[in-house]
C-alpha positions as CSV (number, residue, x, y, z in Angstrom):
1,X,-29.2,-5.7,-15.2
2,X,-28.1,-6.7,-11.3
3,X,-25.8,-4.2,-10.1
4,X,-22.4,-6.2,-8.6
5,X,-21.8,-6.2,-4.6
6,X,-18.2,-4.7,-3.9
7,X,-15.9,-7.0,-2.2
8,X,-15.2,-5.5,1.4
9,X,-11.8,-5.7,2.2
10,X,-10.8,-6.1,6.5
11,X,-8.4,-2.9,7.6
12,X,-5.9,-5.7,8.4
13,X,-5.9,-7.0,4.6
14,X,-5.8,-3.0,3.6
15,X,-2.6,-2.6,5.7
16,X,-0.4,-5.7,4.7
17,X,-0.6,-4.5,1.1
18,X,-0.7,-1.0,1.7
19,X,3.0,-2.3,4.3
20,X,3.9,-4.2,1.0
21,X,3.5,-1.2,-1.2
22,X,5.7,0.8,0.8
23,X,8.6,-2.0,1.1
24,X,8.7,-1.5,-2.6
25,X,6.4,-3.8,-4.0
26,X,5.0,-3.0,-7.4
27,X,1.4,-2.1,-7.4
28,X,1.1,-3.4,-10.6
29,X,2.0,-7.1,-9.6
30,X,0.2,-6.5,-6.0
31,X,-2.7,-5.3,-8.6
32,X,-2.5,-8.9,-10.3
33,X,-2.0,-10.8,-7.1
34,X,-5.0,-9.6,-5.4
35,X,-7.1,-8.7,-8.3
36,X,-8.0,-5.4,-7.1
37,X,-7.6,-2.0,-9.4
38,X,-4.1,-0.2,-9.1
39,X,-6.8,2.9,-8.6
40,X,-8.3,1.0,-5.4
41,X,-4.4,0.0,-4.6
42,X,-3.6,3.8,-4.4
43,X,-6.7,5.0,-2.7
44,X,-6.1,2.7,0.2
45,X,-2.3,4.3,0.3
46,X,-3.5,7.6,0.7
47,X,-6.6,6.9,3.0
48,X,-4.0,5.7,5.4
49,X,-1.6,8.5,4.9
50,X,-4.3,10.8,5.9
51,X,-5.0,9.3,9.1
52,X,-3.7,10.6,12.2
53,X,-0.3,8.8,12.9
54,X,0.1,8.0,8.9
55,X,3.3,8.5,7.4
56,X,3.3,9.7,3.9
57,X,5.0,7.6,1.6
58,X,8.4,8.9,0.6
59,X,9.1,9.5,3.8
60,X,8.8,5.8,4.4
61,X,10.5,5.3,1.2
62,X,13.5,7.2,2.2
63,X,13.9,5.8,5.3
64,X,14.4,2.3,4.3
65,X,16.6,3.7,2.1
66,X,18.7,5.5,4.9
67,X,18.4,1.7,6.7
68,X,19.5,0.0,3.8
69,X,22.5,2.3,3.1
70,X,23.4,1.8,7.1
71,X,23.4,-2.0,6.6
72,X,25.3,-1.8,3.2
73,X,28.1,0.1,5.3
């Protein structure tokens, strides 16, 4: 049995959907879309949290949040 080759992805590709994810994108549809595992999805989220300079998620989260509530006023 031939084992399969794993599809590299570019760190470009990785950010768009990791910038997508954080805009509130569902990582099931992205998931779909892309045909990549929710697992891998997440794994690229938190690789790129780690990273010097990352911001975590929620904080992301709440801050479009904040800029959303600005706009709304």
């Amino acid at each position: 049995m031939e084992k399969k080759e794993r599809k590299r992805y570019s760190a470009g590709f990785k950010e768009q959907v990791i910038r997508r994810m954080q805009e509130g994108e569902r990582v099931k549809a992205l998931s779909h879309e892309f045909l990549i595992a929710p697992s891998v999805l997440f794994t690229w989220r938190q690789q790129a949290e780690e990273r010097p300079g990352g911001q975590k998620y929620e904080k992301v989260r709440r801050q479009r949040a904040g800029e959303v509530q600005a706009l709304e006023v």
